[in-house]
C-alpha positions as CSV (number, residue, x, y, z in Angstrom):
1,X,97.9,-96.5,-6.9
2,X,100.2,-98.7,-4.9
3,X,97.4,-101.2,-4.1
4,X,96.3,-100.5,-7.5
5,X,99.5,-102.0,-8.6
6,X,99.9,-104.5,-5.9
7,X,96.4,-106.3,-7.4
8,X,97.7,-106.6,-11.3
9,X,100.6,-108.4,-9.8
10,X,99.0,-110.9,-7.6
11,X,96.6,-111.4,-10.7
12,X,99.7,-111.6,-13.3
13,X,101.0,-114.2,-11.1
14,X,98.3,-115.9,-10.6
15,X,97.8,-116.7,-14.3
16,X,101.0,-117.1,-15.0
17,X,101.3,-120.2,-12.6
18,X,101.5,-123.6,-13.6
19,X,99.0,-124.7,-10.8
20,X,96.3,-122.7,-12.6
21,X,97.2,-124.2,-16.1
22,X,96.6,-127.7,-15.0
23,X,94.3,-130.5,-13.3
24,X,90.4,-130.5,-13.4
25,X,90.0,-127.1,-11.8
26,X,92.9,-125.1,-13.8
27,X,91.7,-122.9,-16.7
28,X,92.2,-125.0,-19.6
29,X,89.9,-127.3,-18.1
30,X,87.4,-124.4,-17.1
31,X,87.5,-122.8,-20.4
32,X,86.7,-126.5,-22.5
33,X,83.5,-126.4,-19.7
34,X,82.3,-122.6,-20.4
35,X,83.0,-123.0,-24.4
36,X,80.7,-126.1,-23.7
37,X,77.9,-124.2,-22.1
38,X,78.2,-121.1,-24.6
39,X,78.7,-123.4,-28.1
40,X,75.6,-125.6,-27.6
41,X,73.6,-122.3,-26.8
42,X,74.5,-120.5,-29.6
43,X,73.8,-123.7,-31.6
44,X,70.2,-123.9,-30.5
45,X,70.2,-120.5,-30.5
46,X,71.5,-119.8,-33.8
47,X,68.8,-123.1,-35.2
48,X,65.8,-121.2,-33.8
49,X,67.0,-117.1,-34.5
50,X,67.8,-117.9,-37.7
51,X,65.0,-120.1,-39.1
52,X,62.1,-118.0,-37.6
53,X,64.0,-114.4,-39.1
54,X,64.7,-116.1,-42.2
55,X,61.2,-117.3,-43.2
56,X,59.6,-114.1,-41.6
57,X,61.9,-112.1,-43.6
58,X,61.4,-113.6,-46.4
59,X,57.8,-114.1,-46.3
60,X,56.8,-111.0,-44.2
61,X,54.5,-113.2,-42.3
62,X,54.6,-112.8,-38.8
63,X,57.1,-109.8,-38.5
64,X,55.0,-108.3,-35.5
65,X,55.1,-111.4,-33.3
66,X,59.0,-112.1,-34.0
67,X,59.3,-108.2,-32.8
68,X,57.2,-108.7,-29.6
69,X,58.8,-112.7,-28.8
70,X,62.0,-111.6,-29.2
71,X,61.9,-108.1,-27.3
72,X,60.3,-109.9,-24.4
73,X,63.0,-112.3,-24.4
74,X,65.4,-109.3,-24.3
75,X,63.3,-108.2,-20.8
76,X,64.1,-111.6,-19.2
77,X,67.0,-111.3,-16.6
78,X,69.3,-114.0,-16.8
79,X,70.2,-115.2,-13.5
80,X,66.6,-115.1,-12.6
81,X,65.8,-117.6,-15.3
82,X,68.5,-119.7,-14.0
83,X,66.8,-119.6,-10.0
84,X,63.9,-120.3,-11.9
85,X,64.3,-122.9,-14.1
86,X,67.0,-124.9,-11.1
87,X,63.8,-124.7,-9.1
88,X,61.5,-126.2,-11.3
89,X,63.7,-128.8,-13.0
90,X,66.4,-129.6,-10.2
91,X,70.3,-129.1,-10.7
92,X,71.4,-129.9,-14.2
93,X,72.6,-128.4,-17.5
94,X,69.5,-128.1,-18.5
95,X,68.7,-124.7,-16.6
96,X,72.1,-122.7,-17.7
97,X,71.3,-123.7,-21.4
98,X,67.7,-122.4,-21.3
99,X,68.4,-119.2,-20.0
100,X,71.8,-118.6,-22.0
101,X,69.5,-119.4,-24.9
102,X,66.6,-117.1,-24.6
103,X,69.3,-114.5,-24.6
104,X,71.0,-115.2,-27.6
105,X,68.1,-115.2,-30.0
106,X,66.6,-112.1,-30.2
107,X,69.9,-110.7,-31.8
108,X,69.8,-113.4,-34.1
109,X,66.7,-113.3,-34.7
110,X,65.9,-109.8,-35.0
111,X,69.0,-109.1,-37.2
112,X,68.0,-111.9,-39.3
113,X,64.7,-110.9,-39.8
114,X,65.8,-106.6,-40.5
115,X,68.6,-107.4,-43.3
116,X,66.4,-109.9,-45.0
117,X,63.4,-107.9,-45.1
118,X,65.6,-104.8,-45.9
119,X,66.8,-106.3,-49.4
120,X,65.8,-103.8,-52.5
121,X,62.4,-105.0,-53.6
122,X,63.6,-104.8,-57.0
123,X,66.2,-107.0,-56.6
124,X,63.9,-109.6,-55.3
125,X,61.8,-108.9,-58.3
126,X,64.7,-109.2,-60.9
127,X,65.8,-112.8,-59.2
128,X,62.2,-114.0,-59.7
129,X,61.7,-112.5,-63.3
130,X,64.9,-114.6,-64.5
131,X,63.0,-117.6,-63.0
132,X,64.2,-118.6,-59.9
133,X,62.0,-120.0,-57.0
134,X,61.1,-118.4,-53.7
135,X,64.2,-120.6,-52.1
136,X,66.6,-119.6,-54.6
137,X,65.7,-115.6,-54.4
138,X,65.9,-116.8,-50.6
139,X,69.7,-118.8,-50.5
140,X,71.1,-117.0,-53.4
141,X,69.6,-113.0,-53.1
142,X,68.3,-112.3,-49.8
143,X,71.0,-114.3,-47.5
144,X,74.7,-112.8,-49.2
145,X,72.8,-109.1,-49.4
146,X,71.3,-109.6,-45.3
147,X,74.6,-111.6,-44.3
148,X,76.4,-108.4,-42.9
149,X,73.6,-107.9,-40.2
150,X,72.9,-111.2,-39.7
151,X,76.4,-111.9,-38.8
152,X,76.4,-109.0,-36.3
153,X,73.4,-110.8,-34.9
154,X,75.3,-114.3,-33.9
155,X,78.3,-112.0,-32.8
156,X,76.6,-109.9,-30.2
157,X,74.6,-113.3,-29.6
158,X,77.8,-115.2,-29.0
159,X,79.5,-112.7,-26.8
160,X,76.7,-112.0,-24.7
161,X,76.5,-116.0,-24.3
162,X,80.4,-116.1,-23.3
163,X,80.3,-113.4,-20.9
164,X,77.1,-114.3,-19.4
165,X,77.8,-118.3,-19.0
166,X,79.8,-117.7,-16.2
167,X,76.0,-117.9,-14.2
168,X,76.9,-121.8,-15.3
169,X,78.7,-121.8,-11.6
170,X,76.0,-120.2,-9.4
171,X,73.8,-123.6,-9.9
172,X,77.0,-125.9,-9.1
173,X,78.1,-126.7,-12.6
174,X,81.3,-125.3,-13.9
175,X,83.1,-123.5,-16.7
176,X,84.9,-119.7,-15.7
177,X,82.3,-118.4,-13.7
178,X,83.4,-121.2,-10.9
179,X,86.7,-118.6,-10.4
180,X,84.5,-115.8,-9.9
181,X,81.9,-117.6,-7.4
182,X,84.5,-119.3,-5.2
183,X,86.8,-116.2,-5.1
184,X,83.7,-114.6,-3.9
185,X,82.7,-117.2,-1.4
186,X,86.2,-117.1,-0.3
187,X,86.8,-113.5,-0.1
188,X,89.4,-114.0,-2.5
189,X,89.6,-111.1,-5.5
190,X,92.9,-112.4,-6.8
191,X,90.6,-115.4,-7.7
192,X,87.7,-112.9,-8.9
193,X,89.4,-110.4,-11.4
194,X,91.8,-113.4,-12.7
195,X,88.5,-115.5,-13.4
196,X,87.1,-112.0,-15.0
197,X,90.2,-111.2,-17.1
198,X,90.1,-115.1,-18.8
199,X,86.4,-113.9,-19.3
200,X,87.0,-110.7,-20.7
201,X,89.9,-112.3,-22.9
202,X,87.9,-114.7,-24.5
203,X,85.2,-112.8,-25.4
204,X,87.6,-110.8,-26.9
205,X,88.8,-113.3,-29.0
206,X,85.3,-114.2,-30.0
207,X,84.7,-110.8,-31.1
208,X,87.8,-110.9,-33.6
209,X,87.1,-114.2,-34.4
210,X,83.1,-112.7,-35.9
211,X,85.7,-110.0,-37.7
212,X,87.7,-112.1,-39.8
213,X,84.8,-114.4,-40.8
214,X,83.0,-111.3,-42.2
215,X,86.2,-110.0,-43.7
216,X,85.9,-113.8,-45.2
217,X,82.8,-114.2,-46.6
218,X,81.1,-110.8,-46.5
219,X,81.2,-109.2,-50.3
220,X,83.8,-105.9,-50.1
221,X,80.9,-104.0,-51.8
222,X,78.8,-104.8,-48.7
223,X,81.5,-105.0,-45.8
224,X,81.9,-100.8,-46.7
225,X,78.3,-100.6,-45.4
226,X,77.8,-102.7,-42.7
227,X,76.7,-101.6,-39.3
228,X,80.6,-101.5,-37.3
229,X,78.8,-101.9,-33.5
């Protein structure tokens, strides 16, 4: 218990010092890195989840191949994408976006494509009896009734990318993950769980930051029934 106790201390101190707050290698300049790595991810992500589950949705065109892409880009370990794609296209960005990518689509996408294509048919019907087109029954009907679950989508999307950029470091490149790699490589754990707890913190915050925008623009009528995990 003592040692327990002995290790939040060292890592209370160790985030409360100044030394860690500034420079190129203190946190702030860590967490602008990882935010960098995770928000252009979730952007392509979110481009490519949300078109595809949108027009599948919509359509019903296609359902069985956005089921099978996106489970088997569930299956694909991470890290191993990263090895792969650093081997194949050299040391860059480039790698740690693809992989953080293919694992934030299929929540997107998938959650997309379920709360679309689980709108009442009769409501669709109704918005295309009083004359509106296919895109308006789309923008107006279909996206505020599906918007609970696809909100859910980019918020497991987004903290799996948060938690999971810190692979950013293992190629070289930086972002929050470069406390937990060199406090490995150093035998340093101080360095380790304070990196982990910054992690853990922010995706944290993301997570209440996907709460109050549903609590914002989710209708009260549907917030009451909207999946909580």
């Amino acid at each position: 218990m003592n040692d327990f106790l002995n290790q939040i201390r060292l890592v209370a101190d160790w985030l409360t010092s100044s030394a860690q707050w500034h420079g190129d290698e203190g946190i702030p300049a860590r967490l602008v890195e990882h935010l960098t790595y995770s928000g252009l991810s979730l952007l392509c992500a979110a481009l490519i989840g949300l078109s595809a589950g949108l027009l599948v949705g919509h359509t019903g065109r296609g359902a069985f191949a956005v089921a099978s892409v996106a489970n088997l880009a569930r299956a694909i370990p991470t890290f191993g994408l990263v090895v792969l794609v650093v081997t194949l296209a050299g040391l860059s960005t480039a790698p740690v976006l693809v992989a953080l990518v293919a694992l934030a689509v299929p929540p997107i996408l998938i959650n997309t494509f379920e709360g679309v294509r689980g709108v009442d048919p009769a409501t669709r019907d109704a918005a295309r009896g009083v004359g509106m087109t296919e895109w308006e029954v789309l923008v107006k009907v279909e996206v505020p009734m599906a918007l609970p679950l696809i909100l859910l989508g980019l918020r497991v999307a987004a903290i799996q990318v948060v938690a999971t950029a810190t692979v950013a470091a293992y190629p070289g490149l930086g972002g929050l993950g470069r406390f937990i790699v060199d406090g490995l490589a150093r035998n340093d754990y101080e360095l380790v769980i304070g990196g982990s707890t910054v992690v853990v913190a922010l995706a944290l915050v993301v997570q209440a930051a996907f709460t109050a925008l549903g609590r914002a623009v989710v209708s009260p009528g549907l917030r009451v029934s909207a999946p909580k995990t």
